[in-house]
Backbone as numpy.savetxt, mean C-alpha at the origin, in Angstrom:
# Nx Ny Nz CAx CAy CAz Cx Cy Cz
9.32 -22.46 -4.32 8.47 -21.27 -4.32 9.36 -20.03 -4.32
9.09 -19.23 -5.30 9.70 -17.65 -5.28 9.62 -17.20 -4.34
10.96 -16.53 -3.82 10.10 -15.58 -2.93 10.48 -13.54 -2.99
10.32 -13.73 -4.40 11.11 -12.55 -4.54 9.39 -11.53 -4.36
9.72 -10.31 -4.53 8.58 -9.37 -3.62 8.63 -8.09 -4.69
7.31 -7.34 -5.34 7.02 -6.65 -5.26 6.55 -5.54 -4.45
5.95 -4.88 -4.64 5.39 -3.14 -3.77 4.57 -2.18 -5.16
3.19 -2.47 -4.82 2.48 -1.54 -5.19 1.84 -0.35 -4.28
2.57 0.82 -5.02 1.95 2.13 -3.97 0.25 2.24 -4.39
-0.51 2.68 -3.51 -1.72 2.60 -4.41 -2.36 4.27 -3.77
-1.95 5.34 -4.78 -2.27 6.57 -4.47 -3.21 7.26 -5.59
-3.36 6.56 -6.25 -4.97 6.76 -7.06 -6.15 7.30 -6.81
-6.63 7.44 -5.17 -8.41 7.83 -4.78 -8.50 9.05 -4.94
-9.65 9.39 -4.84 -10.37 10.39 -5.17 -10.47 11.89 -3.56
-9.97 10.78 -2.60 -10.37 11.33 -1.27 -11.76 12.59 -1.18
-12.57 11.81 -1.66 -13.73 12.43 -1.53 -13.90 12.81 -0.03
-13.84 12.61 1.24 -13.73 12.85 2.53 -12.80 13.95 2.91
-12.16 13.78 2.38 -10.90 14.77 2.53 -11.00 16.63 1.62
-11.77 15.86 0.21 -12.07 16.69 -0.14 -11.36 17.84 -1.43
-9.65 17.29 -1.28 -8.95 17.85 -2.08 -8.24 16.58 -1.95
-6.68 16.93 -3.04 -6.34 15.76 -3.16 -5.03 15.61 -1.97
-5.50 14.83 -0.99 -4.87 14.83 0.13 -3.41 14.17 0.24
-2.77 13.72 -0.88 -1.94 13.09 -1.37 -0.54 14.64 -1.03
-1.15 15.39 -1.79 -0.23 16.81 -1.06 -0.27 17.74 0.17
-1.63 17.17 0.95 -1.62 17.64 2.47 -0.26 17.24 3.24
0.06 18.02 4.05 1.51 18.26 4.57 1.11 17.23 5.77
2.03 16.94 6.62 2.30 16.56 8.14 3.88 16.42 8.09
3.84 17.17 9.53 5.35 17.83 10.12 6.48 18.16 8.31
5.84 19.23 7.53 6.43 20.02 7.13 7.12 18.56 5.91
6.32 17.32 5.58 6.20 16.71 4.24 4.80 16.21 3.56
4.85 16.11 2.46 3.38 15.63 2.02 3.03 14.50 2.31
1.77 13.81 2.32 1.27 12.84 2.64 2.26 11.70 1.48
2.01 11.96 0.38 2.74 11.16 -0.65 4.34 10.70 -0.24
4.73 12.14 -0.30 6.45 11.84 -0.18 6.73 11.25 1.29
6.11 10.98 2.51 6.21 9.95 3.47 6.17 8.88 3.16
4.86 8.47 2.37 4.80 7.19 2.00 5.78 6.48 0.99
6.07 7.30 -0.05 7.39 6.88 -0.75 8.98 6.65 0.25
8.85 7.39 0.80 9.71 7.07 1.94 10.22 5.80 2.46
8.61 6.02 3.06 8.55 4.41 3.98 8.42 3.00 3.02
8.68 3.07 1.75 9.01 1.76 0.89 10.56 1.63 1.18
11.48 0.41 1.79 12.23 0.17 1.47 12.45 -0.70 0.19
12.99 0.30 -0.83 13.47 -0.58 -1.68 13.71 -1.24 -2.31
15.45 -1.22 -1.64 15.99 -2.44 -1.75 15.27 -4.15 -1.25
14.29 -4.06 -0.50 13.18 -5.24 -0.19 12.58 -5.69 -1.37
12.31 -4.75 -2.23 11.76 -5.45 -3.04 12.51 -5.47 -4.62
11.87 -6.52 -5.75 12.38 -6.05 -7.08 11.60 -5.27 -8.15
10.51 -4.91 -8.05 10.06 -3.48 -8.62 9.22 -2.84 -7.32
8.92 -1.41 -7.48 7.73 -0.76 -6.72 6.39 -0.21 -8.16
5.90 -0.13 -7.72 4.57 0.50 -8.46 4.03 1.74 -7.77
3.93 2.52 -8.79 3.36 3.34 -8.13 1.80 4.14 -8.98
0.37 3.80 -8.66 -0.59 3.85 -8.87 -1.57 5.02 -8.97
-0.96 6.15 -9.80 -1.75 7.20 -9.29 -2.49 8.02 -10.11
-3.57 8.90 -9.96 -4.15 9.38 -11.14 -3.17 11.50 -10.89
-2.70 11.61 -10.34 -1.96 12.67 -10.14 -0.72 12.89 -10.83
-0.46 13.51 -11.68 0.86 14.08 -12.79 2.17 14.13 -11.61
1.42 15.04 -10.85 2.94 15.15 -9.99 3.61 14.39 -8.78
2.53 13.30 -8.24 2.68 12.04 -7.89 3.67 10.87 -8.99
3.18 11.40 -9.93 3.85 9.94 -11.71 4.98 10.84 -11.49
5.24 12.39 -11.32 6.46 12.97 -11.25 7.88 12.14 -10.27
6.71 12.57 -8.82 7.75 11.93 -7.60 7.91 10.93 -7.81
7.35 9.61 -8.29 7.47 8.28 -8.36 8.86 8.28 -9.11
8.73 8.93 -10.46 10.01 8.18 -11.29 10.84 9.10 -10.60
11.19 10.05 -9.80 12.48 10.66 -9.03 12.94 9.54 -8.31
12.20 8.44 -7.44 12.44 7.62 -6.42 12.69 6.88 -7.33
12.68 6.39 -9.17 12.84 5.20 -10.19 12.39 4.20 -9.42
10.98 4.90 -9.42 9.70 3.74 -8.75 8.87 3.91 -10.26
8.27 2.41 -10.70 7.68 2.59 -11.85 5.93 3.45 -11.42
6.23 4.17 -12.24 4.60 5.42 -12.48 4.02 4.91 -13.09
2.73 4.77 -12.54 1.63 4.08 -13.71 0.34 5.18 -13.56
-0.07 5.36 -14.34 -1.49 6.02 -14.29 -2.55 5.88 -14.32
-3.31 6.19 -13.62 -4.97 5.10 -13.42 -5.82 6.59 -13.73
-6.38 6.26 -14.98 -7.17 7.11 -15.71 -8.34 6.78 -15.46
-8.66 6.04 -14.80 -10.13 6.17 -13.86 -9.86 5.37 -12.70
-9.65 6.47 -11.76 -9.54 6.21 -10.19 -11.37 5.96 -9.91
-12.25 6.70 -10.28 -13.64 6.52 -10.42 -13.90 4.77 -10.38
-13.47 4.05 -10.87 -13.83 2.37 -10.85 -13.03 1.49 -9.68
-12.50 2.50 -9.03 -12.35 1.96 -7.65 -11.13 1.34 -7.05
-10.98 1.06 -5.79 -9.50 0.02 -5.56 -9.66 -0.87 -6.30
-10.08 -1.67 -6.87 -10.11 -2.68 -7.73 -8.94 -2.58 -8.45
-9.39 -1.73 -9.79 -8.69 -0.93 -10.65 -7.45 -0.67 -10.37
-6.87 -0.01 -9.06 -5.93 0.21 -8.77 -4.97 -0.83 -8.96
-5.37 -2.34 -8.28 -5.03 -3.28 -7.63 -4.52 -4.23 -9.20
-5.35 -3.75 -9.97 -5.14 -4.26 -10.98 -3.84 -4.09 -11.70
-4.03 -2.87 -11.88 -2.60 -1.99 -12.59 -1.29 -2.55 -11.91
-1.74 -1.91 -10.47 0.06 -2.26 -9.75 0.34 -4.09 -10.02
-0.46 -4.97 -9.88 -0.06 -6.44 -9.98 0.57 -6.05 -11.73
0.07 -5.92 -12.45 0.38 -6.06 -14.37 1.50 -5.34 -13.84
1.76 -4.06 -13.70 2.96 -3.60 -13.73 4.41 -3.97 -13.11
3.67 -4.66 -11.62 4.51 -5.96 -11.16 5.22 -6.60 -11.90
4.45 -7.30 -12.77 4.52 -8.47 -13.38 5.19 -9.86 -12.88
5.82 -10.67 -13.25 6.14 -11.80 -12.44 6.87 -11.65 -11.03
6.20 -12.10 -9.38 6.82 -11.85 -8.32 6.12 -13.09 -7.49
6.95 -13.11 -6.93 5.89 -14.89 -5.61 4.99 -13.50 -4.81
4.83 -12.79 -4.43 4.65 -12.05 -3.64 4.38 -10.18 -4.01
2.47 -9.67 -3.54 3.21 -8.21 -3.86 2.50 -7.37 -2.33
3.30 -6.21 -2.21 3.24 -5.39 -0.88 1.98 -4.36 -1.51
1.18 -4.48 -0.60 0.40 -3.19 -1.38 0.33 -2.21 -0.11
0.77 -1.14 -0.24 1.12 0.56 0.75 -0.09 1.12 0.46
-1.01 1.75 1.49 -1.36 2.58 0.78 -0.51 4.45 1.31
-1.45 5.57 0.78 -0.44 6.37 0.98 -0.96 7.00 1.87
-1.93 6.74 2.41 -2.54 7.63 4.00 -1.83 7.16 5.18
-0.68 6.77 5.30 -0.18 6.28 6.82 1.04 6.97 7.11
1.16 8.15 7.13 1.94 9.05 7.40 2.99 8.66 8.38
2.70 8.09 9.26 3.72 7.67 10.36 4.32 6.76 9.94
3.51 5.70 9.23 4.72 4.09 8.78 5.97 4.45 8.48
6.57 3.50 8.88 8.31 3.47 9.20 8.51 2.48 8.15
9.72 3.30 7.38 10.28 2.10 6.63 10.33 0.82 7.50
11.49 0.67 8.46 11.79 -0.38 9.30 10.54 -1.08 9.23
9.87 -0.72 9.06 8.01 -1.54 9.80 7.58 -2.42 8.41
7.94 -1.47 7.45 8.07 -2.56 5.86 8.63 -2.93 5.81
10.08 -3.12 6.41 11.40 -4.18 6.33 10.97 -5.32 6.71
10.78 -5.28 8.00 10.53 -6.28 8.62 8.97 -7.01 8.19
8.35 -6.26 8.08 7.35 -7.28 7.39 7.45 -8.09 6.15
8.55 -7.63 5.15 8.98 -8.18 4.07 10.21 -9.16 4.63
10.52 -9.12 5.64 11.10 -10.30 6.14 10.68 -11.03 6.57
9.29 -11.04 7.47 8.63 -11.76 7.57 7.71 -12.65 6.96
7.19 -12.23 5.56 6.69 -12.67 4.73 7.44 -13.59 3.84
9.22 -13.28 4.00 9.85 -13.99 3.27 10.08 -15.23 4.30
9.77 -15.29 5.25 10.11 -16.64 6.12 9.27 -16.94 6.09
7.78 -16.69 5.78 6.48 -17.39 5.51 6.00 -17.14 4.15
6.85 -17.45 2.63 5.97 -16.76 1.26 4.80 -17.71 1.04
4.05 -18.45 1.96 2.91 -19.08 1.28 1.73 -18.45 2.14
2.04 -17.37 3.25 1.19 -16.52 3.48 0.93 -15.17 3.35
-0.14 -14.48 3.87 -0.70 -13.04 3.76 -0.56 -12.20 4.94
1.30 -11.70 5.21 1.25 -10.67 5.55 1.11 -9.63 6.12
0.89 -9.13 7.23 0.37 -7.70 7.65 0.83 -7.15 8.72
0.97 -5.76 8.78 1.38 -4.84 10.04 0.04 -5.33 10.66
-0.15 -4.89 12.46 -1.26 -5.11 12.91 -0.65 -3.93 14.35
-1.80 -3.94 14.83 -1.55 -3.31 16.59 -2.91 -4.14 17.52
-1.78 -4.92 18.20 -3.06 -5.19 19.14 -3.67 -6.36 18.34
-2.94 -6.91 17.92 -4.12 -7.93 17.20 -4.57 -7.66 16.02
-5.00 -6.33 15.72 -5.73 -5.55 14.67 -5.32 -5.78 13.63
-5.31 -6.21 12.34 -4.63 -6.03 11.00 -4.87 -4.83 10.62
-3.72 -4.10 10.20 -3.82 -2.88 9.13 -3.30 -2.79 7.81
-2.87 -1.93 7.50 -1.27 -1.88 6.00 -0.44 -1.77 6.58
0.52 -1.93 6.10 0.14 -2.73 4.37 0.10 -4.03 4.73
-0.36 -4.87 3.63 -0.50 -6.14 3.77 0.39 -6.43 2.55
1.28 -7.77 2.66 1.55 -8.65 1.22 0.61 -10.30 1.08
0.66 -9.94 -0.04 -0.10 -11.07 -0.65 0.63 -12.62 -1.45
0.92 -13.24 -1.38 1.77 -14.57 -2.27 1.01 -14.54 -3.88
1.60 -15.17 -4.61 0.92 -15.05 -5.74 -0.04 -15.55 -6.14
-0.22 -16.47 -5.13 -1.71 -17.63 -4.88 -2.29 -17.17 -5.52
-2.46 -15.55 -4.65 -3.98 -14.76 -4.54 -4.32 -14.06 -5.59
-3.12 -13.96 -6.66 -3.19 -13.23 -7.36 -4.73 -12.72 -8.11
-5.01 -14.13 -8.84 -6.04 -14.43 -9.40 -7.52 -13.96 -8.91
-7.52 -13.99 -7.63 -8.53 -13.32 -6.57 -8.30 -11.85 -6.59
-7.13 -11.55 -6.04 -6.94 -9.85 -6.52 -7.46 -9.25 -7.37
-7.20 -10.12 -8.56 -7.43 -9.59 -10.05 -9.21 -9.66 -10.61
-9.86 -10.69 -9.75 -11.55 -10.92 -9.77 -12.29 -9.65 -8.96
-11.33 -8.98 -8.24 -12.05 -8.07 -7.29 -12.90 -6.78 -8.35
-13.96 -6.00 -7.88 -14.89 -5.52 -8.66 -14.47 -3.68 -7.79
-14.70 -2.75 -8.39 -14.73 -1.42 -7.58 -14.51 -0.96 -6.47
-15.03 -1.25 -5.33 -14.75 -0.53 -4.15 -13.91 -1.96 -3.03
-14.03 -3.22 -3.97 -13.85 -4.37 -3.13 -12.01 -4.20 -3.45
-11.72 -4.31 -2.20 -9.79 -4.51 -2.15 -9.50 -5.66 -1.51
-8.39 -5.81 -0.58 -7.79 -6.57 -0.29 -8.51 -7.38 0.83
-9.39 -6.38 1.31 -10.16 -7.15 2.56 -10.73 -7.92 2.28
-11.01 -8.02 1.17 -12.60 -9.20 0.52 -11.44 -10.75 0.40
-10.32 -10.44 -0.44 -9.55 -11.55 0.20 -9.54 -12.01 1.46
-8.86 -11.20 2.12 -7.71 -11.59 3.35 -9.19 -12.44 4.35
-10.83 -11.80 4.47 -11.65 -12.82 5.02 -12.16 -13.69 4.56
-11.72 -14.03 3.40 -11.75 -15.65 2.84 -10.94 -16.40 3.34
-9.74 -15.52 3.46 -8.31 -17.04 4.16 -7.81 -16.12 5.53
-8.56 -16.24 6.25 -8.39 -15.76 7.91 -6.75 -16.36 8.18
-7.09 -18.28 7.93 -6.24 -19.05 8.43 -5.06 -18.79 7.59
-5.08 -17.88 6.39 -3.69 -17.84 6.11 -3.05 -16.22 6.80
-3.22 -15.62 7.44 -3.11 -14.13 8.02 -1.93 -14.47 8.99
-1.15 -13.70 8.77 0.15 -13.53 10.40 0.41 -12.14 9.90
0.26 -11.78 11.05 0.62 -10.51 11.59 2.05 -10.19 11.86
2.59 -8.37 11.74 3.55 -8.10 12.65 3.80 -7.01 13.29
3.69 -6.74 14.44 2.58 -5.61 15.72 3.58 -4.20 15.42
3.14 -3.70 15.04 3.54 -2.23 15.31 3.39 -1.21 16.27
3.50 0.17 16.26 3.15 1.26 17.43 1.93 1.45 16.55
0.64 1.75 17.47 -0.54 1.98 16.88 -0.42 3.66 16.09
0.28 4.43 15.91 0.19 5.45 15.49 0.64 5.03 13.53
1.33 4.37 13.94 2.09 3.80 12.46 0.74 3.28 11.58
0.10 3.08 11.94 -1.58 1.82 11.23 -2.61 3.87 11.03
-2.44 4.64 11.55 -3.27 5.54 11.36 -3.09 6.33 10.27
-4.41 6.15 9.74 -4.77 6.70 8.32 -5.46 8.07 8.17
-5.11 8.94 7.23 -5.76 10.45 7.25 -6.64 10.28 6.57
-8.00 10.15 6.75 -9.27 10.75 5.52 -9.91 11.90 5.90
-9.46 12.74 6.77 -10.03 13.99 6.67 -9.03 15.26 7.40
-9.58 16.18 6.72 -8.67 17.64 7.13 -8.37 17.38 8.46
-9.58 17.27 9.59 -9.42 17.09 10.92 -8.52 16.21 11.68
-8.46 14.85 10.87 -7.71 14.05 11.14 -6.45 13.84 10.63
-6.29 14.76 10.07 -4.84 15.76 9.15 -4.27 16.57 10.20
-4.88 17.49 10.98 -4.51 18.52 11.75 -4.36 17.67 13.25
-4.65 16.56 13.68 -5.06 15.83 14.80 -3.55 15.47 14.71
-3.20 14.64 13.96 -1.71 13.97 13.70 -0.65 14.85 13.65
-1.06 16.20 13.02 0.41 17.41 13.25 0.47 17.56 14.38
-0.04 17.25 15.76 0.08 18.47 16.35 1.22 17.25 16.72
């Protein structure tokens, strides 16, 4: 079994909640985006993807010579997204999917979960707190095929509670798992 590893960024939504495109909302004086590019190590993996319907997102991506892909209808959902970054993947035992609302995630926190996944590649992956699963999650290529059946708003979750019994976790600081969907909860995390 392969166990070599992809990383799809998936910064494509619409952040209708948010309201603008929150991908360039700041925290502690960087954008939401350029954290999350950040927190990809790498060298962990052998391509990254990066999923976005934003010009200057496809900009930052190829600065990091992370492959830019463009999702010309973010409108049809994570699905869509999920779609692109696997094709652009293309052959991997394994892919990381980030998303880009977790401002705090620590590279280290994707290291180690891509190490962990590599001592287990016939399972699914995930930061958690407390038990909790969050992102990112990696997937084996099993799933691929399931990934790729998913319909609009359905992502990774519609998997991961089909195969409970394939899930391992690896516990983080609960601030690292927190996601921004709104201004408020933008300004909550600066302070």
């Amino acid at each position: 079994m392969t166990k070599t590893l992809g990383c799809v960024v998936m910064a494509a939504g619409n952040a209708r909640r948010f309201g603008e495109n929150k991908l360039a909302a700041g925290v502690r004086g960087q954008s939401l985006i350029l954290r999350a590019l950040e927190a990809v190590p790498a060298e962990e993996f052998e391509a990254v993807a990066v999923v976005t319907q934003y010009p200057e997102v496809l900009e930052l991506a190829e600065r990091f010579r992370f492959s830019a892909v463009r999702n010309a209808h973010p409108d049809w959902g994570i699905s869509h997204t999920i779609r692109l970054g696997l094709e652009a993947l293309g052959d991997c035992g394994g892919a990381c999917f980030l998303v880009s609302d977790q401002p705090l995630l620590r590279r280290e926190s994707v290291r180690a979960l891509a190490e962990l996944w590599r001592a287990r590649p016939d399972k699914i992956a995930a930061l958690a707190h407390g038990g909790v699963r969050g992102n990112p999650c990696i997937f084996p290529a099993r799933f691929f095929p399931e990934l790729l059946s998913l319909t609009e708003g359905h992502g990774g979750n519609t998997v991961i509670r089909r195969h409970e019994e394939d899930l391992i976790l690896w516990e983080v600081p609960e601030e690292e798992l927190t996601d921004v969907d709104t201004p408020e909860a933008l300004r909550k995390l600066d302070r």
